[in-house]
C-alpha positions in Angstrom: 7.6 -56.0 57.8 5.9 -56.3 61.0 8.8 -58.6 62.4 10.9 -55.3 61.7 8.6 -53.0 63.1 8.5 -55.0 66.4 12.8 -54.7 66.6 12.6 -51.4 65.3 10.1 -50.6 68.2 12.3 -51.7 70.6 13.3 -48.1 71.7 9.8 -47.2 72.5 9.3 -50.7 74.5 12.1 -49.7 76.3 11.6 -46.2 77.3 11.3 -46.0 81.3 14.6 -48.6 81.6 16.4 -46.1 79.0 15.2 -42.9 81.3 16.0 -44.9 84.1 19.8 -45.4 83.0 20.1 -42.2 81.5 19.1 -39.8 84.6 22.4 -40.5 87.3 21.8 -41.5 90.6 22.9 -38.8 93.1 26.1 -41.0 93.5 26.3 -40.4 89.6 26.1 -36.9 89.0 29.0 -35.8 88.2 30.7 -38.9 86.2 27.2 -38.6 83.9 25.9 -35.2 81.5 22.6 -36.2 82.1 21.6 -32.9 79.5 23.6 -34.9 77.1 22.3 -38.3 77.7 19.2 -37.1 77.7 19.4 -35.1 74.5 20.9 -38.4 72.8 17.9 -40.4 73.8 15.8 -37.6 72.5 17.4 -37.7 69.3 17.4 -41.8 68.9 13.5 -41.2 69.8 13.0 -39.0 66.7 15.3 -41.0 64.5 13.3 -44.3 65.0 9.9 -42.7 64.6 10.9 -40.9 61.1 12.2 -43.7 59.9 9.6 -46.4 60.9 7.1 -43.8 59.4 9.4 -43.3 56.5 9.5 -47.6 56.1 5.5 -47.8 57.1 4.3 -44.9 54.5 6.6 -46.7 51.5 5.0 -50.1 52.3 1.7 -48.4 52.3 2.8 -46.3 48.4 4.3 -49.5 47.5 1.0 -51.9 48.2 -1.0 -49.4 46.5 0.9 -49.4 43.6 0.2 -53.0 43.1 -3.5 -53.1 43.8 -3.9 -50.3 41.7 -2.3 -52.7 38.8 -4.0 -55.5 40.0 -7.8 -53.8 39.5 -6.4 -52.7 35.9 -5.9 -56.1 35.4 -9.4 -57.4 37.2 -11.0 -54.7 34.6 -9.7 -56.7 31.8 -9.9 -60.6 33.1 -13.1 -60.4 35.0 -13.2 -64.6 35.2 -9.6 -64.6 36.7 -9.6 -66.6 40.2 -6.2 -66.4 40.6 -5.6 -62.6 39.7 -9.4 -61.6 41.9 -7.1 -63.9 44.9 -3.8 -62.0 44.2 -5.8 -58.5 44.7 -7.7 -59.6 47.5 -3.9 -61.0 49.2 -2.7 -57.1 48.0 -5.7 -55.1 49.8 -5.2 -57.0 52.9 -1.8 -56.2 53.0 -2.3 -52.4 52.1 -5.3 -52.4 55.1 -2.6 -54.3 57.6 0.0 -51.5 56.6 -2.6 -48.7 56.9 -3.2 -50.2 60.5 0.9 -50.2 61.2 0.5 -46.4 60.3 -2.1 -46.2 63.1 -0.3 -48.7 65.5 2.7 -46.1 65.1 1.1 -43.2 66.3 0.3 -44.7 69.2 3.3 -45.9 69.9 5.3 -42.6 70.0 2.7 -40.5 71.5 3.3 -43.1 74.6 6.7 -42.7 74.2 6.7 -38.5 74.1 4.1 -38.7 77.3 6.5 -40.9 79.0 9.7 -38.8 77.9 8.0 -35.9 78.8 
């Protein structure tokens, strides 16, 4: 998931070089909408952060699903290694996507400052 998070965050990496192609030159001006463009990269902004919080937050309902099951489980086989491992595998997981959650919002509140 984080190897997709990193791609997917590729628009926010990328943020001044897209303003700087997006706003014409003054040789530029008239062969470029630069409202248009702008509105575009405005809109692929918007679409990347819902649906990177839309993956991050299903991870994140997903993981918890599992621990949940996995404690049920613990209740019942107390002397379990391999089941106490599993959980402690499934919290870390849930923490690291919890932390994505909080990576993300950094991540577009750079972008908005620099948009704005």
């Amino acid at each position: 998931i984080q190897e997709l998070l990193r791609v997917m965050r590729t628009i926010d990496d990328r943020i001044v070089h897209e303003l700087n192609t997006t706003i014409p030159t003054a040789s530029f001006v008239g062969k470029v909408d630069p409202g248009q463009t702008c509105k575009e990269l405005y809109q692929s902004l918007m679409d990347a952060h819902t649906n990177r919080e839309r993956i991050i937050k299903n991870c994140i309902s997903q993981t918890s699903a599992v621990v949940k099951t996995l404690k049920e489980e613990r209740e019942k086989a107390h002397e379990d290694a391999a089941l106490l491992k599993q959980l402690r595998k499934e919290q870390t997981k849930l923490k690291l996507m919890q932390s994505e959650l909080n990576v993300e919002e950094v991540v577009n509140d750079r972008s908005w400052k620099v948009l704005s």
